[in-house]
N, C-alpha and C positions, 0 to 999 in steps of 0.2 A: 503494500500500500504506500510504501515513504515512493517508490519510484514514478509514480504516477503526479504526485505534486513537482516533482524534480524535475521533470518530462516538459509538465505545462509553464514552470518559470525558464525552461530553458528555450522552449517556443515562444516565448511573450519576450524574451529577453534578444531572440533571431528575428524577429516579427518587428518589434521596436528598432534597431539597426536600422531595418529597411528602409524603416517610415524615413528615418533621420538621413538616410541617405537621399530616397527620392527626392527631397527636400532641399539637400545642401547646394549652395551654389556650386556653378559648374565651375571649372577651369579656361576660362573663359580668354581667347588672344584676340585682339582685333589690331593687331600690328598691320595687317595688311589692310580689311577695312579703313582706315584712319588714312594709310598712304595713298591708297584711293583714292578719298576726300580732300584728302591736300592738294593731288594732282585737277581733281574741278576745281579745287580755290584758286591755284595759280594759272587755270586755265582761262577762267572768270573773273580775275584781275586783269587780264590782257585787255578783255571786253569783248571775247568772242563769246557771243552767246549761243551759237548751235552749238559748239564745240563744248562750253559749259553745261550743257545738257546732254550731251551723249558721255563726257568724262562721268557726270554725276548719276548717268541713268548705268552704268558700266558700275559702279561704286554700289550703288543702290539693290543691282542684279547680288554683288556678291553680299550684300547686308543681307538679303533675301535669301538668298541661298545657307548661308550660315545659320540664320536665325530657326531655317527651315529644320538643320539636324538638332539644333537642341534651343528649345524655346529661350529667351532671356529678357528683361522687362527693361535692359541699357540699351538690347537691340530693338526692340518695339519703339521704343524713343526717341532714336537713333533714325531707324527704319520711319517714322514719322515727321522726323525732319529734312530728311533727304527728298522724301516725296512732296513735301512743302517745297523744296528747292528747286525742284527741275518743274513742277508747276508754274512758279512764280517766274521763273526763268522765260518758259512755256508763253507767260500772257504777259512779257515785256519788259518786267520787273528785273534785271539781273543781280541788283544789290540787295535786293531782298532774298533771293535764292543764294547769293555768299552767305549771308547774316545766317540764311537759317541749315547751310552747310556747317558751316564753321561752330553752331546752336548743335547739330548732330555730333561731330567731334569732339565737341566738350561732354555730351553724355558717354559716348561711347571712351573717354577716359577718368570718369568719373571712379575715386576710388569707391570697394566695395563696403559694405560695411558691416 
């Protein structure tokens, strides 16, 4: 009979683990995302604005693609800035699309906490 309580705190105690991992922040790079993002700033300081918009929609593909293997709540913010940028780009705006470029990069090096 001791074996059966033994049994059950050692599954509740493999069980909890789990939880805690599903949980944990990922290990998360965006060293290349970010290089990305720099390359449409400097592309969009020149004041080429097609070119600002296909750097930043190229940057954006890979925020997308990343975000896609493991959810993150810096890339959704991230990911929602970017897509602010190549809009505003989109309808003529180019400094607004830097601002909210350059708004993305700062989430996506936001430390964790």
């Amino acid at each position: 009979m001791t074996i059966r309580p033994f049994l059950m705190a050692l599954l509740l105690s493999l069980g909890s683990f789990a939880v805690q991992a599903a949980g944990s922040p990922l290990n998360e790079s965006f060293t290349n995302l970010i290089a990305l993002s720099n390359n449409a700033l400097e592309i969009g300081k020149k004041g080429d604005t097609q070119a600002f918009i296909d750097s930043a929609t190229v940057a954006w593909e890979a925020l997308k693609e990343q975000n896609e293997k493991g959810s993150s709540i810096r890339l959704q913010r991230a990911n929602a800035k970017l897509k602010a940028a190549i809009k505003a780009a989109k309808a003529g705006n180019l400094q607004e699309g830097i601002a909210d470029v350059e708004q993305g990069i700062v989430e996506m090096q936001l430390e964790k906490k």
